[in-house]
C-alpha positions as CSV (number, residue, x, y, z in Angstrom):
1,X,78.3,107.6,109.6
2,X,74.9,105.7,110.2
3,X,73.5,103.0,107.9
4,X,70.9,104.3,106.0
5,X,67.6,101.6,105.5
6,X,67.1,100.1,102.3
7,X,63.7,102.5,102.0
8,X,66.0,105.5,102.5
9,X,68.4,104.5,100.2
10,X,65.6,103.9,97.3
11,X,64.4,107.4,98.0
12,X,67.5,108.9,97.7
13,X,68.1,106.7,94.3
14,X,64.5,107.9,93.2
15,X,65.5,111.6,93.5
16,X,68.1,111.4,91.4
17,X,66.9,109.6,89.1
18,X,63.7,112.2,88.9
19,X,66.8,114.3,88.2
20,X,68.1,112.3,85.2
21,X,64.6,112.2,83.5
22,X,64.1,115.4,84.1
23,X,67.6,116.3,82.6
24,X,65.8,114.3,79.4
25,X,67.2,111.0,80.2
26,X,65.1,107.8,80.2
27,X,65.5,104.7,82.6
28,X,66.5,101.6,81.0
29,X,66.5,100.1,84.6
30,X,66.0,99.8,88.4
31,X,66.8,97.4,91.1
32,X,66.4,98.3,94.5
33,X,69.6,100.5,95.0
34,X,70.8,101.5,91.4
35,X,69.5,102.7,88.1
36,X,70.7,102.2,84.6
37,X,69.5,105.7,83.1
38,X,70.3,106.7,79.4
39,X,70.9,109.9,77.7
40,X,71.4,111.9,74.3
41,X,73.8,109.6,71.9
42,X,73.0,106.3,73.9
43,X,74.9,107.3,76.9
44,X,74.2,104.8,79.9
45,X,74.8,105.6,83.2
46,X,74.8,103.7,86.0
47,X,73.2,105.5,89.7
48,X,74.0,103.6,92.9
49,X,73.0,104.4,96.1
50,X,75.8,102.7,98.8
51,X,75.1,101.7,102.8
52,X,75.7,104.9,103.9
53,X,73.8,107.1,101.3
54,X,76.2,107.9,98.9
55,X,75.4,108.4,95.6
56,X,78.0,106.8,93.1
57,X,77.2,108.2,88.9
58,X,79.4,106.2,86.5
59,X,79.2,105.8,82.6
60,X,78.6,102.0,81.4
61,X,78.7,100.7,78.2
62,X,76.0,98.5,76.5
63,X,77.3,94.9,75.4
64,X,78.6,94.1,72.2
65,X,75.4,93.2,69.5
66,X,77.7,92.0,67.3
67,X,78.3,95.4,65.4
68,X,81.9,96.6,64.9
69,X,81.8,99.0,67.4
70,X,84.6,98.5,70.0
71,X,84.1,98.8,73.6
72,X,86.7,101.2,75.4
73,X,89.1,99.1,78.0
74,X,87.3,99.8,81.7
75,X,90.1,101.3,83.9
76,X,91.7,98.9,86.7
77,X,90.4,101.1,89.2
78,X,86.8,100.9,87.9
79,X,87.0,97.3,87.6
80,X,87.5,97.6,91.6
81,X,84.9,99.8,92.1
82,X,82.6,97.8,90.3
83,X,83.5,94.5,92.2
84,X,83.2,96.2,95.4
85,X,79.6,97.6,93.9
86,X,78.5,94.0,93.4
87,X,80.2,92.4,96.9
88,X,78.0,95.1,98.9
89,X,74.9,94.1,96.7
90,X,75.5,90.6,97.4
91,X,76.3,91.7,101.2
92,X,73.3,93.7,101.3
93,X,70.8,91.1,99.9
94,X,72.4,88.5,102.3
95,X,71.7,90.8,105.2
96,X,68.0,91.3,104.4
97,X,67.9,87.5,104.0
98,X,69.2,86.4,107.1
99,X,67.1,89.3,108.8
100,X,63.7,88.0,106.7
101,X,64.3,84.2,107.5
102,X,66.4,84.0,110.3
């Protein structure tokens, strides 16, 4: 499977994110290759676009604001997934560094 550019990765990341507002969510954020959307009840949800243009939906949690409410323990699998989110983000910035600067 080909790399996709970073443009083609945003405009796959904007369409579903047109999706999510559409579906009556609202974006709280958007880097270059993800979005933080949220829904109906607070619900956050995290949109990432990898390398090779697949689209990766997963539920995150705001941080705790000092309120009672408890956060649920994040599954040992998502924790990987999450690390290996952020070691591609960091790979990918790198990349477009090095290419920028040389």
């Amino acid at each position: 499977m080909q790399a996709k550019t970073m443009e083609e990765r945003q405009q796959i990341l904007g369409q579903h994110v047109q999706a999510a507002v559409a579906a009556g969510y609202r974006i709280e954020s958007q880097p270059t290759v993800m979005a933080v959307v949220v829904g109906g009840g607070e619900k956050r949800w995290m949109i990432s676009v990898d390398e090779h243009g697949n689209v990766a939906k997963q539920q995150v949690y705001a941080q705790d604001s000092g309120n009672d409410y408890e956060q649920p323990e994040i599954a040992s699998s998502d924790k990987v997934a999450i690390w290996l989110f952020v070691a591609a983000l960091w790979i990918g910035a790198i990349t477009i560094a090095i290419a920028r600067w040389g």
